[in-house]
N, C-alpha and C positions, 0 to 999 in steps of 0.2 A: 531454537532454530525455527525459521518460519519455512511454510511449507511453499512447495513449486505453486501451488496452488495462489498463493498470498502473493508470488513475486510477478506472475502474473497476473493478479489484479493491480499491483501497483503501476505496473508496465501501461496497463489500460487505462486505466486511470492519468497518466502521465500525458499520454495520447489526449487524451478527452480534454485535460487542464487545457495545454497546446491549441486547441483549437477551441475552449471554453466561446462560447460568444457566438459562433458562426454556425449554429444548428446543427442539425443530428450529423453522426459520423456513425458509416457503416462500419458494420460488426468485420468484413472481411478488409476495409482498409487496416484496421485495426491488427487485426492478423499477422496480414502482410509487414506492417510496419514494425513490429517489433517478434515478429518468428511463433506467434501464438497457436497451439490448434485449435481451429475454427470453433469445432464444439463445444471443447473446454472452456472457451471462451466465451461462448455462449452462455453458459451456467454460472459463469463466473458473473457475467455483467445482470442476469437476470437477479441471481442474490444479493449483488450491490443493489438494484433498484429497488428488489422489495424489502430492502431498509433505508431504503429516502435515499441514496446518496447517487441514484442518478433516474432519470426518470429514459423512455424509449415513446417513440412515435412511430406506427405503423403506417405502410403504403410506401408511394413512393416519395423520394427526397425525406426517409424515414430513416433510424438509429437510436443510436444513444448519444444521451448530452448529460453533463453534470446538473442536478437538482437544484445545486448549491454552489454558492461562491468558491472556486478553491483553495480562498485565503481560509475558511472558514471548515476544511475536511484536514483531517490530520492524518498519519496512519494508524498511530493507535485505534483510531476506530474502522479505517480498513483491516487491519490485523486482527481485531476481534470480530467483526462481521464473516470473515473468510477463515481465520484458526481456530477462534475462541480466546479463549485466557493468555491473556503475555507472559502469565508468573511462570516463574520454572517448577513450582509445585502449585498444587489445588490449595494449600492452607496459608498461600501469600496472598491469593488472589482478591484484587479490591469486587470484580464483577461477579467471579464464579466462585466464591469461596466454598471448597470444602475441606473439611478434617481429613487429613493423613489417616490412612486406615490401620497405620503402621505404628503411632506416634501414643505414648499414653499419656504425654503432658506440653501441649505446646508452648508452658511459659517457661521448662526449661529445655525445652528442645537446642537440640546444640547445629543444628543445620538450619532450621526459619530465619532466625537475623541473618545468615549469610542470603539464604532467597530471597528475605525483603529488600537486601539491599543489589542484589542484582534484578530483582522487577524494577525498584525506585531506578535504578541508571539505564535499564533499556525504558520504560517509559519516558523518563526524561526525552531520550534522543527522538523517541516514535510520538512526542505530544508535542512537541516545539517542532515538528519536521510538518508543514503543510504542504497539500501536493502543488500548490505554488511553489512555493521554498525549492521542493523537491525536484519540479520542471525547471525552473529557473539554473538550479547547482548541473543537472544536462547537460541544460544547454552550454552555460559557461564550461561546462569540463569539456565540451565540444568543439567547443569555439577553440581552446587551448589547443585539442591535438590541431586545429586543421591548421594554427598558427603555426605548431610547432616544424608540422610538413612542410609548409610552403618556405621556413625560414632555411629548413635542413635540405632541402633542396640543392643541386647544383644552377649556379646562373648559366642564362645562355646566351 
């Protein structure tokens, strides 16, 4: 499960894709636009930056903006920037590996091939998912409801 924390950076992150190209985007539009609180968000965008994946400009006409192309940020690497490790235990983990403190042999442990193979299917979805990708699928789900309104509609 990832945390409120992570689902709020991707929310911002999403933001930021959307308007990729057009210079800094203040921290309170940000907010506003998708229900963040302000602080938390502040922390949240400060530790995305101080791992490259968005740089901030002080003064005014100042914010944050993406570092980097958002064809090129995945979430896997926002999820571990902001959670840590994806695996569901420490002893799958490709980044953080550690030994089960519980475990006294993990070649025949009877639960690790079940976590490697539930880290291998959520990284799958969280390394092939760019925050392009990810703004893009949005908008389109977006585009669907306001379709879906204006068809379900009564004519007048």
């Amino acid at each position: 499960m990832i945390s409120k924390k992570a689902k709020y950076a991707i929310k911002a992150l999403k933001v930021l894709t959307e308007e990729f190209g057009k210079g800094p985007i203040l921290i309170s539009y940000i907010s506003a636009k998708e229900n963040i609180p302000k602080k938390f968000l502040e922390a949240i965008l400060l530790e995305l930056r101080n791992h490259g994946i968005l740089q901030s400009q002080k003064g005014k006409g100042g914010g944050y903006l993406l570092r980097v192309d958002p064809e090129r940020v995945n979430l896997a690497q926002v999820l571990r920037v902001i959670d840590g490790p994806i695996a569901p235990t420490p002893c799958v983990s490709l980044n953080f590996y550690v030994r089960c403190d519980d475990c006294n042999d993990e070649v025949t442990c009877a639960i690790r091939p079940i976590m490697e193979r539930v880290r291998d299917a959520n990284l799958a979805v969280y390394e092939q998912t760019t925050l392009s990708a990810f703004a893009r699928r949005e908008a389109e789900h977006q585009t669907v409801e306001v379709n879906l309104i204006d068809t379900e509609s009564p004519a007048n």
